[in-house]
PDB file of N, CA, C and O in Angstrom, chain B, residues numbered from 101:
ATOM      1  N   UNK B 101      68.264  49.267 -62.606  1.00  0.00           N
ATOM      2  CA  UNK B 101      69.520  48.583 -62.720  1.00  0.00           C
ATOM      3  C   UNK B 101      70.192  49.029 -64.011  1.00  0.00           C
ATOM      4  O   UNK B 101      69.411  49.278 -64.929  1.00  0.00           O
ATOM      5  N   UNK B 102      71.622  49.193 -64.283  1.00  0.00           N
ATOM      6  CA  UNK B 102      71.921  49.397 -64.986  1.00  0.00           C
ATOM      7  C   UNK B 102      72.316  48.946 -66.230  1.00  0.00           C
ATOM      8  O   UNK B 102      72.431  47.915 -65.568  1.00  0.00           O
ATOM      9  N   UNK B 103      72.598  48.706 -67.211  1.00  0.00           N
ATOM     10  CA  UNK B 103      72.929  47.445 -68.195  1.00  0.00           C
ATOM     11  C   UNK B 103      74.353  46.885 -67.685  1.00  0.00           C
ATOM     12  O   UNK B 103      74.500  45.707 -68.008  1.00  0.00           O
ATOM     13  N   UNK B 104      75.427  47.425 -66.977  1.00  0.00           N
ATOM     14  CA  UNK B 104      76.267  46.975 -67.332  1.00  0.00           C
ATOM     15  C   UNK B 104      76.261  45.631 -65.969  1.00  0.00           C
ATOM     16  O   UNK B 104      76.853  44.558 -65.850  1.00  0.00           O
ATOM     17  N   UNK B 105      75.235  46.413 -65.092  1.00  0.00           N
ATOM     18  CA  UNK B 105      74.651  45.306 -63.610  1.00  0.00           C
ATOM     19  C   UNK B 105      73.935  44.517 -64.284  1.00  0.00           C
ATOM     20  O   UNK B 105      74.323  43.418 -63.888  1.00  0.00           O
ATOM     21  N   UNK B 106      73.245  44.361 -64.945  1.00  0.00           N
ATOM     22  CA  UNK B 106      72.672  43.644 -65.542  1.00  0.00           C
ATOM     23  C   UNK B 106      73.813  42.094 -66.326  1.00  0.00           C
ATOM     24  O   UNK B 106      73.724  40.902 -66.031  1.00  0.00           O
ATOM     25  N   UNK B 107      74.675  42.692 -67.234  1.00  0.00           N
ATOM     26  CA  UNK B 107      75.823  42.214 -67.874  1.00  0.00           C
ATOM     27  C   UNK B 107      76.528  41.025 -67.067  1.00  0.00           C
ATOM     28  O   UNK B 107      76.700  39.836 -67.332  1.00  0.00           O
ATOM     29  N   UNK B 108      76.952  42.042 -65.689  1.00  0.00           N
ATOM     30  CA  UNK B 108      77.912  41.284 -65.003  1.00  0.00           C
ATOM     31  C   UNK B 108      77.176  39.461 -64.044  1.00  0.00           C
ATOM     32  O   UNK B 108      77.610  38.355 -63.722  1.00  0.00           O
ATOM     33  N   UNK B 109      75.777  40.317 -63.979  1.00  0.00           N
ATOM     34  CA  UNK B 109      74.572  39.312 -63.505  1.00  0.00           C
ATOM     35  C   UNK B 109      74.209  37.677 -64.701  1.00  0.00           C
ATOM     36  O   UNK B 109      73.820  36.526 -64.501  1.00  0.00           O
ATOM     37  N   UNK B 110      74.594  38.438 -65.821  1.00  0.00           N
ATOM     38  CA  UNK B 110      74.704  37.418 -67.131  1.00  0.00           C
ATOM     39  C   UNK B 110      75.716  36.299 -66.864  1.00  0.00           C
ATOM     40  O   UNK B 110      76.849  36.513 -67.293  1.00  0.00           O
ATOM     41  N   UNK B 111      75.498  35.149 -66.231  1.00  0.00           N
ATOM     42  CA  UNK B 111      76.813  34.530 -65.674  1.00  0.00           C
ATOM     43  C   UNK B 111      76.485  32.913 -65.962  1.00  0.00           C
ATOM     44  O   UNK B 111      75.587  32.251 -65.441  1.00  0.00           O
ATOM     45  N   UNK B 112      77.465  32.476 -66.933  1.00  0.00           N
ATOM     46  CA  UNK B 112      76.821  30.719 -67.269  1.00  0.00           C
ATOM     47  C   UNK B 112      77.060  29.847 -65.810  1.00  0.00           C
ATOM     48  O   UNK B 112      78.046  29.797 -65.076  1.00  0.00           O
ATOM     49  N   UNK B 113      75.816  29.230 -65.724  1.00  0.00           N
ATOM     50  CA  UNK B 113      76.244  28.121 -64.661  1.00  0.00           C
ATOM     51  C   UNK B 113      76.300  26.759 -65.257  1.00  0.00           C
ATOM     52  O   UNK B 113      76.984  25.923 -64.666  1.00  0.00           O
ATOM     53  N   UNK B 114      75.462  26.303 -66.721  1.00  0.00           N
ATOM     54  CA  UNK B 114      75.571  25.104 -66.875  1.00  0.00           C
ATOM     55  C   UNK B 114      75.392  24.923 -68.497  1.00  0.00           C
ATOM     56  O   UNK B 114      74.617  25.595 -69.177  1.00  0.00           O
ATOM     57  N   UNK B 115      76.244  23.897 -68.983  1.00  0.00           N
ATOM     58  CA  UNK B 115      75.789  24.108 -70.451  1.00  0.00           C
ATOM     59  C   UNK B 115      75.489  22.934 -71.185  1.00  0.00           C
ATOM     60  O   UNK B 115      76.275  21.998 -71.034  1.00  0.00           O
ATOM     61  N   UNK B 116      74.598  22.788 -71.888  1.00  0.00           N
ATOM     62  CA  UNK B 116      74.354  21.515 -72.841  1.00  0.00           C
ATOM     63  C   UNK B 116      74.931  21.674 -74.492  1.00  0.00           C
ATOM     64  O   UNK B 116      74.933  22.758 -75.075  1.00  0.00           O
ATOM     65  N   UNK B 117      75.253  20.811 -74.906  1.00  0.00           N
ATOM     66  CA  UNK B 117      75.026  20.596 -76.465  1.00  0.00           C
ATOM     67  C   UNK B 117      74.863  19.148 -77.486  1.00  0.00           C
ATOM     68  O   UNK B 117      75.555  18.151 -77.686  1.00  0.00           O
ATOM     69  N   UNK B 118      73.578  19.650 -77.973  1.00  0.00           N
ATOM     70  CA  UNK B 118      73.069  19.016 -78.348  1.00  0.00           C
ATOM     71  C   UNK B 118      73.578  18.367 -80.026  1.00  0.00           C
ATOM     72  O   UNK B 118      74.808  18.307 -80.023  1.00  0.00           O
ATOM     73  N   UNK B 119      73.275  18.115 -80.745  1.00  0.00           N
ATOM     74  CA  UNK B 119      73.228  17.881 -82.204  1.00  0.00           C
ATOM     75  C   UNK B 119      73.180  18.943 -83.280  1.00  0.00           C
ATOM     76  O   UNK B 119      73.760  19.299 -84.306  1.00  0.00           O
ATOM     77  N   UNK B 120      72.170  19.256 -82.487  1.00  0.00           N
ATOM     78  CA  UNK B 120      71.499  21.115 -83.251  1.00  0.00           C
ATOM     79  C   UNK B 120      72.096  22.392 -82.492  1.00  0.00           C
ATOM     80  O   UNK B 120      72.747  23.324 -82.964  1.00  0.00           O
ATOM     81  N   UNK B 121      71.577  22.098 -80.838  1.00  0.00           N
ATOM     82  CA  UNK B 121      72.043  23.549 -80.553  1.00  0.00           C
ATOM     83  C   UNK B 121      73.031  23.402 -79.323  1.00  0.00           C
ATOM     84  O   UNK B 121      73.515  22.345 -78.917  1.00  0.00           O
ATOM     85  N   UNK B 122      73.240  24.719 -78.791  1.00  0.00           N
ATOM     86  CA  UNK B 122      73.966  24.905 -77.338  1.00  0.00           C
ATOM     87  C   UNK B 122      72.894  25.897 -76.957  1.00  0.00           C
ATOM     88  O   UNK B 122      72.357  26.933 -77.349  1.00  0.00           O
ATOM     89  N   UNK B 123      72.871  24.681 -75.607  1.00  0.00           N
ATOM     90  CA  UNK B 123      72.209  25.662 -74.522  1.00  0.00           C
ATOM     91  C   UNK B 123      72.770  25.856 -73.329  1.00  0.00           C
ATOM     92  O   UNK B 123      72.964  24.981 -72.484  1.00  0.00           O
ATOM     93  N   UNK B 124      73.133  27.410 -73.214  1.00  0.00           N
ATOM     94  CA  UNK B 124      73.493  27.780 -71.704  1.00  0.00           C
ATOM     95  C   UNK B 124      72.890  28.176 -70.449  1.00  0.00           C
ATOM     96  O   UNK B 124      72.238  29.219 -70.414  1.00  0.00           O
ATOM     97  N   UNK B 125      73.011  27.578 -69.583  1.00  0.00           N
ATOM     98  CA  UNK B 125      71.327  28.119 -68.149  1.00  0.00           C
ATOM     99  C   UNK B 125      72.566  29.541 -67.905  1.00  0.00           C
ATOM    100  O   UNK B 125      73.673  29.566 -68.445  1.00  0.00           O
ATOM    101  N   UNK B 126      72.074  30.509 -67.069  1.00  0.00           N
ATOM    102  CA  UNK B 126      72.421  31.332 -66.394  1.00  0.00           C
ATOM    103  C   UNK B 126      72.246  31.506 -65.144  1.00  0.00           C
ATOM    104  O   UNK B 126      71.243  30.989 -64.653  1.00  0.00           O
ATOM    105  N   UNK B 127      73.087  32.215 -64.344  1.00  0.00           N
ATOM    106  CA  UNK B 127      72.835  32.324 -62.795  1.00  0.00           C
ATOM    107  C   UNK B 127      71.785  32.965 -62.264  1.00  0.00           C
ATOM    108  O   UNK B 127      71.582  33.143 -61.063  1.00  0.00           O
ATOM    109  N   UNK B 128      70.854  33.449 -63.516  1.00  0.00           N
ATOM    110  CA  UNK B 128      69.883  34.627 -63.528  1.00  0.00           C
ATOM    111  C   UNK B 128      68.334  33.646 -63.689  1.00  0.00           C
ATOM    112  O   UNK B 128      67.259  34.233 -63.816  1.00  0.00           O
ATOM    113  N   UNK B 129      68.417  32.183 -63.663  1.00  0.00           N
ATOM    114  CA  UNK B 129      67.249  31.470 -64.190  1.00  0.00           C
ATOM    115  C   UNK B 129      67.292  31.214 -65.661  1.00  0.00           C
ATOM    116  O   UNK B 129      67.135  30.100 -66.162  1.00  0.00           O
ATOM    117  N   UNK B 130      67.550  32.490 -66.419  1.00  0.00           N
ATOM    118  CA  UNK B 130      67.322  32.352 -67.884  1.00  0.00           C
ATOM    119  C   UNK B 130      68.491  31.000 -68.633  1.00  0.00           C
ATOM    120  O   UNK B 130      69.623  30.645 -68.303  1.00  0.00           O
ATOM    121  N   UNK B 131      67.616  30.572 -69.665  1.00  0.00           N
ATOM    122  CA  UNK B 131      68.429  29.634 -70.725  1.00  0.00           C
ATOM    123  C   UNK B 131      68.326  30.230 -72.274  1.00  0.00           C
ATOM    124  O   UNK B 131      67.372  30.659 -72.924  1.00  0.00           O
ATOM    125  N   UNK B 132      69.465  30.096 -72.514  1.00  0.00           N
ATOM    126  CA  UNK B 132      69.749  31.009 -73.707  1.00  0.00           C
ATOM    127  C   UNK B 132      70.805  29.928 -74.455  1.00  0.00           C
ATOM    128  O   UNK B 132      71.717  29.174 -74.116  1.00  0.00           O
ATOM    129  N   UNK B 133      69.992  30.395 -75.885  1.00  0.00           N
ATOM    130  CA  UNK B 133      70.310  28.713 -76.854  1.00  0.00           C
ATOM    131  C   UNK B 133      70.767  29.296 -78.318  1.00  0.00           C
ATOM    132  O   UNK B 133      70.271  30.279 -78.870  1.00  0.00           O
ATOM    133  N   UNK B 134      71.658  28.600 -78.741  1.00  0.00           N
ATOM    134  CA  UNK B 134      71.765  29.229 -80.320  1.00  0.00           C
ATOM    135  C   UNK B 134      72.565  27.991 -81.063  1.00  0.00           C
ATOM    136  O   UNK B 134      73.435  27.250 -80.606  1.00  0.00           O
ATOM    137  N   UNK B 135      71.826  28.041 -82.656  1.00  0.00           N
ATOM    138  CA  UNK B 135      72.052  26.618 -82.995  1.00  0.00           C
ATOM    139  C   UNK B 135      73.482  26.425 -83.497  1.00  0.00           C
ATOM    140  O   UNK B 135      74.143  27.432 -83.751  1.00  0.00           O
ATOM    141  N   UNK B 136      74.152  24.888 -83.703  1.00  0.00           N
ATOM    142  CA  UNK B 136      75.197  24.769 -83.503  1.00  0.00           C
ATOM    143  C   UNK B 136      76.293  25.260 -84.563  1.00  0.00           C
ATOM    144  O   UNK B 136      77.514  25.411 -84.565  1.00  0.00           O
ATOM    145  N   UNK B 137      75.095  25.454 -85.577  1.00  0.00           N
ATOM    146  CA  UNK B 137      75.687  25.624 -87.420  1.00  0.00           C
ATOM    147  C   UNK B 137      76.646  26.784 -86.650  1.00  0.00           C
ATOM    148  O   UNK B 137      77.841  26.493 -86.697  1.00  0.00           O
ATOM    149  N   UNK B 138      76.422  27.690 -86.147  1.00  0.00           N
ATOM    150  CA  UNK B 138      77.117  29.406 -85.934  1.00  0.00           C
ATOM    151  C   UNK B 138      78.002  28.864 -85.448  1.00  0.00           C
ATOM    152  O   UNK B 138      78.896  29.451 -86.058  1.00  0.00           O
ATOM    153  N   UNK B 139      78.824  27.767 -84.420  1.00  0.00           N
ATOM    154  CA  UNK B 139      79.920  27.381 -83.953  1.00  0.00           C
ATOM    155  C   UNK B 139      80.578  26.030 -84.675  1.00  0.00           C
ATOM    156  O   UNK B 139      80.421  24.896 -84.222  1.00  0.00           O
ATOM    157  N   UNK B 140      81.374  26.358 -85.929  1.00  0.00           N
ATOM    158  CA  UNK B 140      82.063  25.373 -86.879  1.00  0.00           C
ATOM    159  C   UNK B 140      82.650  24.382 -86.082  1.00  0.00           C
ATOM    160  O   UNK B 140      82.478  23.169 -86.204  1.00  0.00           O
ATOM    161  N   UNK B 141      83.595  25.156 -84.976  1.00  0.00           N
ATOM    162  CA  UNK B 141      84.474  24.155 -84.979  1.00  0.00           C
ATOM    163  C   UNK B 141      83.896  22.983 -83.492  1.00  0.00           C
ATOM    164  O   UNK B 141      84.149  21.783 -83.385  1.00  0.00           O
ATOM    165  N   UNK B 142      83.290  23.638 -82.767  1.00  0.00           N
ATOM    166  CA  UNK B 142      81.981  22.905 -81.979  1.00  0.00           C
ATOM    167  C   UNK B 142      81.088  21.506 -83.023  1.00  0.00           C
ATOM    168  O   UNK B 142      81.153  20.278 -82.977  1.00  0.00           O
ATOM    169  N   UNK B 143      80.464  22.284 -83.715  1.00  0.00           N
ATOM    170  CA  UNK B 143      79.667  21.638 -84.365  1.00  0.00           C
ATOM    171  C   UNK B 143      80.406  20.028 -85.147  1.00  0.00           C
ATOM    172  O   UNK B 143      79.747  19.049 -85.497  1.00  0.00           O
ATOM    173  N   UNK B 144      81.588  20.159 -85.225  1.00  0.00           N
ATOM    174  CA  UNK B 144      82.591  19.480 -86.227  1.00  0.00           C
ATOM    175  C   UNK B 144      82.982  18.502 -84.848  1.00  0.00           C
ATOM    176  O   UNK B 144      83.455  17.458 -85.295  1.00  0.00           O
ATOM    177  N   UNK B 145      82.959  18.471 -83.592  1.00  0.00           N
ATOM    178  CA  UNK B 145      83.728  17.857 -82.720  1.00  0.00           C
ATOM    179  C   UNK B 145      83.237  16.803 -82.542  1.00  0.00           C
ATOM    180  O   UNK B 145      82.096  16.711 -82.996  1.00  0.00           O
ATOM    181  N   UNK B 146      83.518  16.180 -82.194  1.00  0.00           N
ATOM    182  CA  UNK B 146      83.238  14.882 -81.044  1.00  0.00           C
ATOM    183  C   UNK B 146      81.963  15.055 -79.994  1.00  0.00           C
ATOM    184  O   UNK B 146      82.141  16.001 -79.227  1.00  0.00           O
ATOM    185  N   UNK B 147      80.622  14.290 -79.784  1.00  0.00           N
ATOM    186  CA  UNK B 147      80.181  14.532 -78.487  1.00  0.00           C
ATOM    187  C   UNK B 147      81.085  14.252 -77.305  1.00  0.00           C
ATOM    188  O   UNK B 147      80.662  14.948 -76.382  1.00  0.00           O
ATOM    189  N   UNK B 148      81.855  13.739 -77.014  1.00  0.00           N
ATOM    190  CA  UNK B 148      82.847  13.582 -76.115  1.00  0.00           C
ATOM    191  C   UNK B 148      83.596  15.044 -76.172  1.00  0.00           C
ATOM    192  O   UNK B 148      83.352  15.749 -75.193  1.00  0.00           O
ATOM    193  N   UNK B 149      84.502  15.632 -77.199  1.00  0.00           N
ATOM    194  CA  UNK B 149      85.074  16.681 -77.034  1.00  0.00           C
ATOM    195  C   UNK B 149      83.765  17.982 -76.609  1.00  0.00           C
ATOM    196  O   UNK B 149      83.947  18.790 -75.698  1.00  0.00           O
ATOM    197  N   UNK B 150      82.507  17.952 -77.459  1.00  0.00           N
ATOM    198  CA  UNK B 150      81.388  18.875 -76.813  1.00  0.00           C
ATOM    199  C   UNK B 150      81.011  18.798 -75.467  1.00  0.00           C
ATOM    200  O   UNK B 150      80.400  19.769 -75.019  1.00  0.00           O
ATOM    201  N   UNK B 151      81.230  17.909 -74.772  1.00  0.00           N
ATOM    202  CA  UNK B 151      81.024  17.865 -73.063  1.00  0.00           C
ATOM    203  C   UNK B 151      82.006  18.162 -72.470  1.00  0.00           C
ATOM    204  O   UNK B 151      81.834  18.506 -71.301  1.00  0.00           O
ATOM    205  N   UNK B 152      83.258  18.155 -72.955  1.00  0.00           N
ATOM    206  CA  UNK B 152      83.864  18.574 -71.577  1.00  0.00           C
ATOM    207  C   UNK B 152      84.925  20.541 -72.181  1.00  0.00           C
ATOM    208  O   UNK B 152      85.870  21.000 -72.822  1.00  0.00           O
ATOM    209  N   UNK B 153      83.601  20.934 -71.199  1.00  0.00           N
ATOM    210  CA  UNK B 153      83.913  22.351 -71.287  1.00  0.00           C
ATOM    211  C   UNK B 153      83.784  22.936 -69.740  1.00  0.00           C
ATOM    212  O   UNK B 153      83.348  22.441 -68.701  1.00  0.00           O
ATOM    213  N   UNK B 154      84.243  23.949 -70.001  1.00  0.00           N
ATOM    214  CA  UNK B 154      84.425  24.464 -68.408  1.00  0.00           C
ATOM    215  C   UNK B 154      84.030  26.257 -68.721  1.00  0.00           C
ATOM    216  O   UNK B 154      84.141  26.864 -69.786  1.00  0.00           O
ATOM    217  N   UNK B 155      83.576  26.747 -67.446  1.00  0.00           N
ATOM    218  CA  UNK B 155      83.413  28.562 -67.435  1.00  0.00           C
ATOM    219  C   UNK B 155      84.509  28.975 -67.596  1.00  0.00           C
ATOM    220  O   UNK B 155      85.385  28.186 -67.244  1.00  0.00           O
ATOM    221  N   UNK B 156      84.975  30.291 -68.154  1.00  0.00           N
ATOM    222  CA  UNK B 156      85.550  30.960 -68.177  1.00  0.00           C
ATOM    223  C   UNK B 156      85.278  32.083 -67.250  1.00  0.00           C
ATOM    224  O   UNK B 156      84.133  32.136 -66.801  1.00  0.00           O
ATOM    225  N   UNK B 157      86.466  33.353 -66.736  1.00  0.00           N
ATOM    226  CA  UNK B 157      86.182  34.540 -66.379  1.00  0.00           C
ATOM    227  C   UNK B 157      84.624  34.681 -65.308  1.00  0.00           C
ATOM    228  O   UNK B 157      83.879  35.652 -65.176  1.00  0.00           O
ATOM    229  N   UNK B 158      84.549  33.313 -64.676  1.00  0.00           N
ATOM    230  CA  UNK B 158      83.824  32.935 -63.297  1.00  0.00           C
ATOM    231  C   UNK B 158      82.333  33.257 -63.995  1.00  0.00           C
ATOM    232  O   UNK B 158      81.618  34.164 -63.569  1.00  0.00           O
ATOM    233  N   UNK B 159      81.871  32.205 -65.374  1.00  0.00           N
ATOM    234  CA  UNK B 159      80.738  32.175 -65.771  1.00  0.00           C
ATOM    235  C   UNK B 159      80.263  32.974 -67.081  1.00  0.00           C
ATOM    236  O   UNK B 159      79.273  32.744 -67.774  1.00  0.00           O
ATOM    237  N   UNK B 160      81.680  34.434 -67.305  1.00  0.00           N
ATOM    238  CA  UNK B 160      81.043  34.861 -68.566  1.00  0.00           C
ATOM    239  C   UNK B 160      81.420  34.674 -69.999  1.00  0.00           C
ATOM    240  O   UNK B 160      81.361  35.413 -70.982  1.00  0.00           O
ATOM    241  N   UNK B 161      82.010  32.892 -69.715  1.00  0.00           N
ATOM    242  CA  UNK B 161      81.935  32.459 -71.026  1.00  0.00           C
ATOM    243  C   UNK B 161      82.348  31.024 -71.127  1.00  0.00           C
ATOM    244  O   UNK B 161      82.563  30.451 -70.059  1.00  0.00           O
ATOM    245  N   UNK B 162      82.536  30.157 -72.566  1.00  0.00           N
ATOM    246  CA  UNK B 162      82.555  28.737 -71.716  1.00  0.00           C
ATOM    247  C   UNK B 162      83.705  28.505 -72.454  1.00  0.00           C
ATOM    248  O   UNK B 162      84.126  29.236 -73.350  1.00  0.00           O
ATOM    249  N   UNK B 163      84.310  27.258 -71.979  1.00  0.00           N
ATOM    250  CA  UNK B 163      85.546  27.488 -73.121  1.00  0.00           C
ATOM    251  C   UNK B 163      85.552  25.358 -73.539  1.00  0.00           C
ATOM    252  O   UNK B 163      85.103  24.416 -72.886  1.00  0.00           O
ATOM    253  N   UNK B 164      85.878  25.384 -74.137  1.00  0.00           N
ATOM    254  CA  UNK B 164      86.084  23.667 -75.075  1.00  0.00           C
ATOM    255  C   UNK B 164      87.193  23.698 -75.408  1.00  0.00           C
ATOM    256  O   UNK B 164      87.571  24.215 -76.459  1.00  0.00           O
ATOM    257  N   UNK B 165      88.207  22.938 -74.251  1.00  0.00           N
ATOM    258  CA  UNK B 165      89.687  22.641 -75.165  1.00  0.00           C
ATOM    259  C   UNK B 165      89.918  21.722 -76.215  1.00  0.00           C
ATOM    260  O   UNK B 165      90.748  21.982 -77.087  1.00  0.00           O
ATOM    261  N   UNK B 166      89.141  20.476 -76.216  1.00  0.00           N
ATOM    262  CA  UNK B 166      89.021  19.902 -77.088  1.00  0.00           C
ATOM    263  C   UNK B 166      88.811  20.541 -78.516  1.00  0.00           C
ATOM    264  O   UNK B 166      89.543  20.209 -79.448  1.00  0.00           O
ATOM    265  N   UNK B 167      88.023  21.260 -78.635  1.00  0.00           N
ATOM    266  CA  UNK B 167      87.426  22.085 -79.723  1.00  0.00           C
ATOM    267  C   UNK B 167      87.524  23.473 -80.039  1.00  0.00           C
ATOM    268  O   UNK B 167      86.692  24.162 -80.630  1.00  0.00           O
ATOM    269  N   UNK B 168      89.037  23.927 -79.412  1.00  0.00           N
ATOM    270  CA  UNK B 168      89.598  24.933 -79.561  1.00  0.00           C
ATOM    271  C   UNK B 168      88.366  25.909 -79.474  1.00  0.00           C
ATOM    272  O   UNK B 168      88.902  26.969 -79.798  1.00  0.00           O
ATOM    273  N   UNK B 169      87.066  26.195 -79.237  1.00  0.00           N
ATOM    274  CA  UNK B 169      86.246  27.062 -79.103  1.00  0.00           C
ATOM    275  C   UNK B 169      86.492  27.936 -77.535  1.00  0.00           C
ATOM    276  O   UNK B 169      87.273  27.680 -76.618  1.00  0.00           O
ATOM    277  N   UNK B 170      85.676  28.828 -77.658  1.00  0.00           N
ATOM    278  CA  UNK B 170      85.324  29.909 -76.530  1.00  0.00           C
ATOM    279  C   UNK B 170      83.872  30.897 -77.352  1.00  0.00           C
ATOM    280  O   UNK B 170      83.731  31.530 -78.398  1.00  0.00           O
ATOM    281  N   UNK B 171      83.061  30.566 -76.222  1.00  0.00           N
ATOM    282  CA  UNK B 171      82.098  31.727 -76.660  1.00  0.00           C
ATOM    283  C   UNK B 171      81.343  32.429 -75.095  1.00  0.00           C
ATOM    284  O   UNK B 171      81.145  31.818 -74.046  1.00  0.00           O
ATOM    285  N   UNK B 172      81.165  33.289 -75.277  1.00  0.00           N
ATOM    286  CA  UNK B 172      80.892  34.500 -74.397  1.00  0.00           C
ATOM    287  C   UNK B 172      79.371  34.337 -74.041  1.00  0.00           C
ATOM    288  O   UNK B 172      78.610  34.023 -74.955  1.00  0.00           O
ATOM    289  N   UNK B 173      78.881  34.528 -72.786  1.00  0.00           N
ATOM    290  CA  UNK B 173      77.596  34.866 -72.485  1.00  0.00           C
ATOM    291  C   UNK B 173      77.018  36.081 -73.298  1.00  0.00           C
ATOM    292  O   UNK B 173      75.930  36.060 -73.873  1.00  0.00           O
ATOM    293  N   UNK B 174      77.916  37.174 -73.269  1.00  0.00           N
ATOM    294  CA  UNK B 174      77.443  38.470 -73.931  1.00  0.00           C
ATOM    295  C   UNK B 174      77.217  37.748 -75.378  1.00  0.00           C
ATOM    296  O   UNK B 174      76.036  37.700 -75.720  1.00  0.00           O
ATOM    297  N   UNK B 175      77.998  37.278 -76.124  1.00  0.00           N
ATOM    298  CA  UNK B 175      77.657  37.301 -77.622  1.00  0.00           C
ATOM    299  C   UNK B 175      76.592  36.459 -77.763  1.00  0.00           C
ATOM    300  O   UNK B 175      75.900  36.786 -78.727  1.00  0.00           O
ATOM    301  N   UNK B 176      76.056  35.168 -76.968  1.00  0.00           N
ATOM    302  CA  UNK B 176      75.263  34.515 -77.185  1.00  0.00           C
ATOM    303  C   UNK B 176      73.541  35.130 -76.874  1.00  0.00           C
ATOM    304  O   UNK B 176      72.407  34.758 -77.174  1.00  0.00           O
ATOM    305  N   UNK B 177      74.139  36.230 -76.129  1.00  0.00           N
ATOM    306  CA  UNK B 177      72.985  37.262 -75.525  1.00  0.00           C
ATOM    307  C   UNK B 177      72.514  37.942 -76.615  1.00  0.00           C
ATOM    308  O   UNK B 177      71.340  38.126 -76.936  1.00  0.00           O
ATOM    309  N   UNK B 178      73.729  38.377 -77.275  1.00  0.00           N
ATOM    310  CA  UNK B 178      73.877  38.863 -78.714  1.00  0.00           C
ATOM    311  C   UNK B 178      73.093  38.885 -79.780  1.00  0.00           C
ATOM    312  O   UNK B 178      72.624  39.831 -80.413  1.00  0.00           O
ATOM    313  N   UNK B 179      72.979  37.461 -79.940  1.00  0.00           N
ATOM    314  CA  UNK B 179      72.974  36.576 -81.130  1.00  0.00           C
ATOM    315  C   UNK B 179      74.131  36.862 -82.093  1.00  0.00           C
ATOM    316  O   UNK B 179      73.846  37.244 -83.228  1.00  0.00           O
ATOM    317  N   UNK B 180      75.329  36.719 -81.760  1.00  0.00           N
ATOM    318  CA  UNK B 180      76.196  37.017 -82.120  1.00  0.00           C
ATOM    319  C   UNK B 180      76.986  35.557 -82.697  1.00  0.00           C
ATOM    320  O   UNK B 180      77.606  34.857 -81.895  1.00  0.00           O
ATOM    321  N   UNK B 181      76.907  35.249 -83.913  1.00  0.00           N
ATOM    322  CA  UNK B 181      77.601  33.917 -84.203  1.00  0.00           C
ATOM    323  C   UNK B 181      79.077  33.863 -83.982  1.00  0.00           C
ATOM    324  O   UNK B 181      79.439  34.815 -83.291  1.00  0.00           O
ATOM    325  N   UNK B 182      80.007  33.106 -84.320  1.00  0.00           N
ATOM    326  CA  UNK B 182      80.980  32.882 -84.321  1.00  0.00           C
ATOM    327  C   UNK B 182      81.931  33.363 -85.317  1.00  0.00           C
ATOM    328  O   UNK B 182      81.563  33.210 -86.482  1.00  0.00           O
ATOM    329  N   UNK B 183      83.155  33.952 -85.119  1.00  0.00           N
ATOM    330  CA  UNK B 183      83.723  34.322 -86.883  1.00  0.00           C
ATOM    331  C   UNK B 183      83.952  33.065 -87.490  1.00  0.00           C
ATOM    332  O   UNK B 183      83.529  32.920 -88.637  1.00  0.00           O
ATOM    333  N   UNK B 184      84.342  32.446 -87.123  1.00  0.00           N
ATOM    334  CA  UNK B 184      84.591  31.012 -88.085  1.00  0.00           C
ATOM    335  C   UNK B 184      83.036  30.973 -89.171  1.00  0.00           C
ATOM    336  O   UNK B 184      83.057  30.882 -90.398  1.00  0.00           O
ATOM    337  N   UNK B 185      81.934  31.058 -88.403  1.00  0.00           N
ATOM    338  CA  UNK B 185      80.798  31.120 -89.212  1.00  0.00           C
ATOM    339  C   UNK B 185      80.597  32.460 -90.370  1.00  0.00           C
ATOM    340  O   UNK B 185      80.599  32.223 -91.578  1.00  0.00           O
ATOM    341  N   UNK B 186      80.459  33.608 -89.928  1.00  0.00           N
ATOM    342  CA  UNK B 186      81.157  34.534 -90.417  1.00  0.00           C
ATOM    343  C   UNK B 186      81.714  34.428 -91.782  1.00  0.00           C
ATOM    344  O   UNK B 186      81.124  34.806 -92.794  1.00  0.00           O
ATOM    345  N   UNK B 187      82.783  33.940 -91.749  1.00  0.00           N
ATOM    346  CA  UNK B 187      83.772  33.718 -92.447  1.00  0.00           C
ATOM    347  C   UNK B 187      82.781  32.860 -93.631  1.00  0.00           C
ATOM    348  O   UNK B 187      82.564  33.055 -94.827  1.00  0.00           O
ATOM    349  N   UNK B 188      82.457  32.137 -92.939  1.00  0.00           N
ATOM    350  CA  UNK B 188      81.876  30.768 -93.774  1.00  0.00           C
ATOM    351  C   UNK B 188      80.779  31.482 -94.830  1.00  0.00           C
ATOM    352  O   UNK B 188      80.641  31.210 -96.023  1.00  0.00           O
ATOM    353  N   UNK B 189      80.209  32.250 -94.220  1.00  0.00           N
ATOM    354  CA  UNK B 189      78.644  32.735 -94.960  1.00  0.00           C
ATOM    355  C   UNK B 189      78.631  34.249 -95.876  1.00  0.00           C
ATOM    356  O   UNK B 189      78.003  34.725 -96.821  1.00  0.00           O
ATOM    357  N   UNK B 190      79.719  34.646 -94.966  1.00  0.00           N
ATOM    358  CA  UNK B 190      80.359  35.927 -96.022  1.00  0.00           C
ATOM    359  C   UNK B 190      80.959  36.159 -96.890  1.00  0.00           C
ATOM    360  O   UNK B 190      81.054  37.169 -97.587  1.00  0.00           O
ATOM    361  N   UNK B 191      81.706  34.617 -96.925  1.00  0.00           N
ATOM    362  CA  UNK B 191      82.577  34.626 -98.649  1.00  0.00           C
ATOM    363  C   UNK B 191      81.914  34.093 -99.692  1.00  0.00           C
ATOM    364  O   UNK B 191      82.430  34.077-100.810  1.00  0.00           O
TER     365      UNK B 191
END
């Protein structure tokens, strides 16, 4: 298989967040988690604004209107933090 079949197979079906982290299941079985510090403006919200999120681009990414966030299956595949975090740890 190829990576990029692989990629497109990378597809969120369900997501939690917790206190500490976000965890996303995939359409693939796998759950893939990364803690909440890397998403500022997530981490800063409301549990009410952290639940109501929806897929993006039919699973490859999730989006929080409440919490102006969006993060990607690929980057979380990544370990790819957030720039807001970024920002935070690099200056």
């Amino acid at each position: 298989m190829s990576s990029s079949a692989a990629r497109r197979e990378a597809l969120a079906m369900d997501v939690q967040v917790s206190e500490d982290e976000i965890i996303v299941s995939l359409a693939d079985g796998r759950r893939v988690s990364a803690p909440l510090v890397w998403f500022p403006r997530l981490r800063g919200a409301s549990a009410t604004a952290r639940s109501n999120w929806r897929l993006i681009g039919d699973g490859e990414g999730v989006h929080w209107p409440d919490a102006d966030e969006d993060i990607s299956v690929e980057a979380l595949l990544s370990g790819v933090p957030s720039v807001d975090f970024t920002r935070r740890t690099s200056g």
